[in-house]
C-alpha positions, 0 to 999 in steps of 0.5 A, a space after each residue: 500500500 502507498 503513502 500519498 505522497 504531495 507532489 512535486 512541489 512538496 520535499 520530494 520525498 517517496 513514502 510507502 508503507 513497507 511489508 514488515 515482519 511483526 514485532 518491535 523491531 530494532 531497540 535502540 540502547 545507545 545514541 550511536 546504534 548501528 540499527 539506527 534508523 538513517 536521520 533519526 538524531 539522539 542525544 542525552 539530556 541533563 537534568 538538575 534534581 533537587 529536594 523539590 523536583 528537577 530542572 529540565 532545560 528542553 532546547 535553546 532556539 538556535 542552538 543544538 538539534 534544533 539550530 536550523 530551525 526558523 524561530 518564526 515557523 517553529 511550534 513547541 507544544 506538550 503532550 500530557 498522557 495517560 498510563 498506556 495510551 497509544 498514540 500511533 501512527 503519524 508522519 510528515 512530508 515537510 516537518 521535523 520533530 524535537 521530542 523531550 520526553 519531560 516526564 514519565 516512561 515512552 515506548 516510542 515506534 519508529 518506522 522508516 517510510 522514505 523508499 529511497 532510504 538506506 533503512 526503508 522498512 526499518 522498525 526502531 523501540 526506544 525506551 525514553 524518559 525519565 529513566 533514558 533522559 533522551 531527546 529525539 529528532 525525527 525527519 520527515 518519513 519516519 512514521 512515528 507513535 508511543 505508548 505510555 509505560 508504567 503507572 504514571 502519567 508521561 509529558 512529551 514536550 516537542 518542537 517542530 520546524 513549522 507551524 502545524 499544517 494538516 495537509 503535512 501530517 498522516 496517520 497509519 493505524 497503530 495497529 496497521 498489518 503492514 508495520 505489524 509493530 507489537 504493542 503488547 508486554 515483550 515479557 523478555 
């Protein structure tokens, strides 16, 4: 099945979805995995506890994974989520995302759609929060969704490269038989 893609005045960029094997792919243990998929950008985050909570500087506009963004087309949002809600799958033609996961666990999914990319088809899990501090860029062409982990609620603060645009973003069924991505306890 084929991702529409927008055209020839859009980034260029070919999407399809691919035929996966089922399961949860490739998890991602370190920033430098080899299994990365290609332009996924992964970076540790520091944060500053104390005897009243914690300190998270979530980005410098102009600086770090978000440098090329344009601070006057650039969206920052959050996202508050409850324990095991799914919020799968998305993607975008045009816009990258900055995730910082701010509190709580994410199982995130990561899928490559791009068809001429040297990791087309490739699933990647990423365990990120609270206890993995990691931000996360992702390009368009990754399809993209998370599942809350654990019994407390998660906050996902994220920064686009442009405002948010509905004719950019589409949606693939958390459950989609193609991705066949498996959301259920791996009970390794």
């Amino acid at each position: 099945m084929s991702v529409p893609t927008m055209g020839a005045t859009d980034s260029g960029i070919e999407l399809a979805i691919p035929k996966a094997e089922g399961g949860i792919g490739k998890v991602i243990l370190s920033p430098r995995s080899a299994d990365l998929i290609a332009d996924v950008e992964i970076k540790p985050f520091s944060l500053w506890p104390d005897d009243r909570g914690y300190f998270l500087e979530v980005a410098r506009l102009g600086q770090g994974m978000i440098a090329g963004f344009p601070a006057e087309s650039s969206q920052v949002s959050a996202a508050l989520n409850y324990p095991g809600i799914i919020k799968a799958f998305h993607y975008h033609k045009l816009q990258t995302d900055y995730w910082v996961p701010a509190a709580g666990l994410l199982q995130v999914a990561l899928i490559d759609l791009r068809s001429d990319s040297a990791t087309y088809g490739r699933k990647n899990t990423l365990y990120v929060g609270a206890l993995r501090p990691w931000q996360l860029l992702i390009p368009p062409g990754v399809a993209h969704g998370y599942k809350v982990i654990g019994e407390q609620p998660s906050m996902l603060v994220y920064i686009t490269n442009r405002t948010y645009d509905p004719k950019d973003e589409g949606r693939i069924a958390y459950n989609d038989p193609s991705i066949a991505y498996d959301w259920e306890l791996q009970h390794k």
